[in-house]
VEXDREN-2710 file (C-alpha; in Angstrom, 1 decimal):
% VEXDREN-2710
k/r/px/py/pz
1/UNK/1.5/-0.7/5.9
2/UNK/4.9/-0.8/7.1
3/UNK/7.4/1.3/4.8
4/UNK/10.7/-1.7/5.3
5/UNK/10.8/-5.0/5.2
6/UNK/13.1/-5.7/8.0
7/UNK/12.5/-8.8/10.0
8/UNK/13.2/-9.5/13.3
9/UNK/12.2/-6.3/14.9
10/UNK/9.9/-6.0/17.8
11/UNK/6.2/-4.6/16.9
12/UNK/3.3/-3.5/19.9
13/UNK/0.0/-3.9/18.2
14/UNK/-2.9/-2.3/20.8
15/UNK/-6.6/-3.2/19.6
16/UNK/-9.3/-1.2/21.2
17/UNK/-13.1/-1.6/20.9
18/UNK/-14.4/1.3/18.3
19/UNK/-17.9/1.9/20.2
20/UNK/-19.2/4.2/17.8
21/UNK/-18.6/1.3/14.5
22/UNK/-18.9/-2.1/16.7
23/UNK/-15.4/-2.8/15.4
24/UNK/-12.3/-2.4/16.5
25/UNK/-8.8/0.0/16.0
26/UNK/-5.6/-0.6/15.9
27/UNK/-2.3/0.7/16.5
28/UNK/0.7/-1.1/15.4
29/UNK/4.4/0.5/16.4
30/UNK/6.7/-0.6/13.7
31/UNK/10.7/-0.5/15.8
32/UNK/13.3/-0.1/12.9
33/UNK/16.9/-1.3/13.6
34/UNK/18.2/2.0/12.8
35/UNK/15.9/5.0/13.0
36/UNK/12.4/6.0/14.4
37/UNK/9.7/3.5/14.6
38/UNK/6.6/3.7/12.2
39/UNK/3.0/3.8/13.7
40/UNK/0.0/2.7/11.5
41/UNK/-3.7/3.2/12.5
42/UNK/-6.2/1.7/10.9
43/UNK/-10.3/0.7/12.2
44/UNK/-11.3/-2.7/11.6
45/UNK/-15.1/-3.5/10.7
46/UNK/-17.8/-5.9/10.4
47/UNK/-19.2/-4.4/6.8
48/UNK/-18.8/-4.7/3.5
49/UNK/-18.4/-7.7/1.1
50/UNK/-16.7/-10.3/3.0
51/UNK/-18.1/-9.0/6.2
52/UNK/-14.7/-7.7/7.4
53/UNK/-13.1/-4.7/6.3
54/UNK/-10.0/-2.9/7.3
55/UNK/-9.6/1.3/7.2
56/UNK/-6.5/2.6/6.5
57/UNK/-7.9/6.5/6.0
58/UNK/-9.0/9.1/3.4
59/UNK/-11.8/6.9/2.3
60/UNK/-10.0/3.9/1.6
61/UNK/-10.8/0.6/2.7
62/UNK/-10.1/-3.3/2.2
63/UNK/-12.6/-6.2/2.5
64/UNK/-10.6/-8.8/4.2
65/UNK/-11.0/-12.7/4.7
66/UNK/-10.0/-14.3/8.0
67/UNK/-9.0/-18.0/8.1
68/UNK/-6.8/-20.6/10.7
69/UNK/-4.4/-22.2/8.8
70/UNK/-1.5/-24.0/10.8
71/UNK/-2.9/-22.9/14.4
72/UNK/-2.3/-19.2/12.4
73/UNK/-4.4/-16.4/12.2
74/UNK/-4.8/-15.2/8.7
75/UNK/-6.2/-12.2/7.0
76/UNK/-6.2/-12.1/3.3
77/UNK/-7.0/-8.9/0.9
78/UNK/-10.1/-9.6/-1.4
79/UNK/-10.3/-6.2/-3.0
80/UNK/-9.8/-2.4/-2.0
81/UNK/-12.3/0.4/-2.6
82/UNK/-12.8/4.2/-1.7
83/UNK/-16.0/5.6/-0.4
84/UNK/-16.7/9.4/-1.5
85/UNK/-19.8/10.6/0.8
86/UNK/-22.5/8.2/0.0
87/UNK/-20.7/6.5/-2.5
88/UNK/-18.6/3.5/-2.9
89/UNK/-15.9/2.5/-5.6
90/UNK/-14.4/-0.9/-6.3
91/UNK/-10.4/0.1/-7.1
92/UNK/-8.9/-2.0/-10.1
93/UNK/-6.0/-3.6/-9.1
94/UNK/-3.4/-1.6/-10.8
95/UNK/-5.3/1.0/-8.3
96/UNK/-3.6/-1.0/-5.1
97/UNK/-0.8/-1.9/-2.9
98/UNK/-1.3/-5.2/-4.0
99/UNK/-2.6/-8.9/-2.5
100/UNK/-2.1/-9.0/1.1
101/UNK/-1.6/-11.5/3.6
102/UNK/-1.1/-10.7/7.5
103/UNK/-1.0/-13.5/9.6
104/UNK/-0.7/-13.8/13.3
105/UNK/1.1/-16.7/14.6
106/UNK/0.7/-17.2/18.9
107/UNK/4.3/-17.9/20.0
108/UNK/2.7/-18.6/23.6
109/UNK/3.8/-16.5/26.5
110/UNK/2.0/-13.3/25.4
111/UNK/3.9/-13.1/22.2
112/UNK/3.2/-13.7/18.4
113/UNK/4.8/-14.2/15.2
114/UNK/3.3/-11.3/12.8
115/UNK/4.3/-11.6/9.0
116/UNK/3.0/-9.4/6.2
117/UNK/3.3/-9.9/3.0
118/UNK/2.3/-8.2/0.1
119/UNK/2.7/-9.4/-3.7
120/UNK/1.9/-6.1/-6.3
121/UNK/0.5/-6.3/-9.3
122/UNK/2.8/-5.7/-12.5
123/UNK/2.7/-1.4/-13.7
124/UNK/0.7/-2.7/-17.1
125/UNK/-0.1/-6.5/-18.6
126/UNK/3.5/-8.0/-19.5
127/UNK/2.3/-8.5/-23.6
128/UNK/2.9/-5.0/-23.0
129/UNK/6.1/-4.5/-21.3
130/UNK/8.1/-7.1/-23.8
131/UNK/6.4/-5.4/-27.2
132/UNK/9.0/-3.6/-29.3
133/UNK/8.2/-0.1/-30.6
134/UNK/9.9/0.0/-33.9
135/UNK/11.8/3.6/-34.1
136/UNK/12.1/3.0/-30.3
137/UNK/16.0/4.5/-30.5
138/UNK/15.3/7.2/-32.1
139/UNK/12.1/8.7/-30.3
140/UNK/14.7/8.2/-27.1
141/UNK/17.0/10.5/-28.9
142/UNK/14.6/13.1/-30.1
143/UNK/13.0/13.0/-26.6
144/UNK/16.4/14.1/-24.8
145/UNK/17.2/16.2/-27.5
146/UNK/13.7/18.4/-26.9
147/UNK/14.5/18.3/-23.4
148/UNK/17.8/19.6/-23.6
149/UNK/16.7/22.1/-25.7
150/UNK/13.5/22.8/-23.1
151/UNK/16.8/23.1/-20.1
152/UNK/18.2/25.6/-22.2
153/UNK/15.0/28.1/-22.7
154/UNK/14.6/27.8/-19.7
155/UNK/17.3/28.7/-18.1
156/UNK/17.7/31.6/-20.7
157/UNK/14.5/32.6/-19.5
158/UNK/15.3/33.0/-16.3
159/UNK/18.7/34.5/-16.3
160/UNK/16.7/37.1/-19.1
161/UNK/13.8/37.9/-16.9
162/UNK/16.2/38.4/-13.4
163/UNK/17.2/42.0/-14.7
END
């Protein structure tokens, strides 16, 4: 996935016939306004749940579901999983990028619009995130206390040990 969310910036995207899978791979060059462009590879198959799934590498993969929606092309992430050897795993959510959404848009001319967006989920539910911890102030003070105190052995430690 690109690493910016710049918009505006030109993008090649090459798709070439994988022989060996019956899909397809692709190569997309992402041109930053200031700095080196990003390439992404990733191999595109007919498997899995949906019947479409995307590679990005190491195992990892995402079932995707294609649509037409406003003369677009739209691809739509419906779960990720990782594949050790024989076997396959389902990733949680809190596991992934997130929901994504690619859609290819033909501007006629040999051009297209291409949008990505990606929505994450939240780190933990958010009953979680907004619960008080009573005592909350001072376990934050006895926490950078005991790691002051861990900066200073250590550095003792290593000053002792030198000679």
């Amino acid at each position: 996935m690109p690493t910016g969310a710049e918009t505006g910036v030109p993008m090649v995207v090459t798709v070439t016939e994988d022989a060996a899978s019956g899909g397809q791979i692709w190569t997309r060059i992402c041109a930053r306004s200031n700095g080196f462009p990003q390439v992404i590879h990733s191999a595109k198959r007919f498997a899995g749940p949906t019947g479409l799934e995307e590679y990005v590498g190491y195992g990892v993969s995402m079932a995707l579901r294609i649509s037409v929606e406003h003369e677009a092309l739209v691809f739509r992430s419906v779960g990720y999983s990782l594949q050790i050897g024989p076997l396959r795993l389902r990733l949680p959510p809190r596991l992934t990028p997130g929901d994504l959404t690619v859609t290819h848009f033909d501007l006629g001319g040999g051009t297209f619009r291409f949008t990505l967006e990606i929505v994450h989920p939240p780190p933990w539910p958010a009953h979680l995130s907004v619960r008080r911890i009573h005592g909350g102030r001072i376990m934050t003070s006895l926490l950078w206390i005991l790691i002051a105190i861990q900066v200073v052995m250590g550095v003792f430690d290593t000053f002792y040990h030198l000679s």
